[in-house]
C-alpha positions, 0 to 999 in steps of 0.5 A: 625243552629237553637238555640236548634242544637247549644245548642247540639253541644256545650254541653260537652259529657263525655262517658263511656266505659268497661265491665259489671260494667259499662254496669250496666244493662243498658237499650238499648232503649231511656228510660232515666230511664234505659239508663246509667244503675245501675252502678257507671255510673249512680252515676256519671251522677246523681251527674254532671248533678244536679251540671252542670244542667245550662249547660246540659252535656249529658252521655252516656254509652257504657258498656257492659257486658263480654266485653275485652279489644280485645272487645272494639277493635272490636267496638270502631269506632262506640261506641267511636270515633263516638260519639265525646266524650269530655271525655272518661272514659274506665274501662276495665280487669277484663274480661281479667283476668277471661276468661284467668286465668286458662288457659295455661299460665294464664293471658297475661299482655303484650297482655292487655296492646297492646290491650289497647294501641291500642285503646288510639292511635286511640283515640289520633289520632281521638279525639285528644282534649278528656280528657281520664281517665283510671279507675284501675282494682280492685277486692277482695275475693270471688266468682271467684277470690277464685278459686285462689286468688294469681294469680287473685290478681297478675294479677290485679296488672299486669293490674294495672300497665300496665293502670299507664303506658299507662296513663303516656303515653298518657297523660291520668287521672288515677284513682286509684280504688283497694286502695279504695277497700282494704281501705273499707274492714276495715269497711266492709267485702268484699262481701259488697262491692263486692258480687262476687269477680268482680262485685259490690254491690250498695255499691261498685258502691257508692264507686266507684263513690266517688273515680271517682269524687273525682279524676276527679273533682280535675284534669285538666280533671275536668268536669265542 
């Protein structure tokens, strides 16, 4: 094995993982410019790969827009578990919620949360030495959700709160996201940090980062 292919095979890989507030418009050639996006994803690369520059920790985005939890299921051997990823952040929900709400019966809590389970066994059984982190959810008025906010932020809550579970069980970092946001909307209004309901602005990418970061960096699946 040559110098340069151990160098590769030892360097930490932390991949992301959701919907379009991870894809981030991310590009899908080799551009390094475009790659991890214009997201929180990006954010946190930029910040890790200045600190741990010695050590070269690649980052890789595999969001994409529209996506559900049934969407990750669908291409998770190939855009995760191939990968071999040393840390695995998942974001994922809010698209569960938004292609459900207004249909009969709304949103289904219990199939999200099948759903997701599914995919963290698989990786478990896989990837058994990956650090997982499950981002929470999270949303504020506006755009979409004020076609009925009660039952989008309801479901919210019901995706919160089934992420808590699954990251208890399967020994998972979560990080709290909707606190974050609710907090700054005593500074801001809510289209600053959120300009639909569901996506954020730069700012709420910026938000989003600090809280991953500030998490993960104070647990023991800090990157380091």
């Amino acid at each position: 094995m040559s110098e340069r292919s151990e160098q590769q095979y030892a360097q930490r890989r932390i991949l992301f993982q959701g919907d379009s507030i991870t894809d981030g418009n991310r590009g899908r050639d080799a551009d390094p410019n475009h790659i991890l996006g214009h997201g929180y994803a990006f954010w946190i690369a930029a910040e890790l790969g200045l600190k741990l520059a010695a050590d070269q920790p690649e980052f890789i985005n595999r969001g994409i827009s529209g996506n559900r939890v049934s969407d990750l299921e669908a291409r998770w051997q190939e855009d995760a578990i191939e990968l071999k990823p040393d840390t695995l952040s998942i974001l994922v929900g809010v698209n569960d919620i938004l292609m459900s709400i207004a249909e009969p019966g709304g949103f289904d809590p219990i199939g999200y949360e099948q759903g997701y389970r599914r995919l963290l066994e698989q990786t478990r059984n896989e990837l058994p030495e990956a650090k997982l982190i499950l981002c929470e959810p999270f949303i504020l008025p506006g755009g979409h959700t004020d076609s009925d906010w009660q039952a989008w932020r309801a479901a919210a809550d019901a995706c919160s709160e089934a992420v808590r579970r699954l990251a208890q069980q399967f020994g998972a970092l979560f990080v709290p996201l909707q606190d974050a946001f609710d907090e700054a909307c005593r500074t801001a209004p809510a289209s600053y940090w959120i300009w639909d309901g569901v996506h954020p602005t730069t700012a709420g990418h910026g938000l989003l980062a600090k809280r991953w970061l500030d998490t993960v960096q104070k647990s023991e699946a800090a990157i380091r």
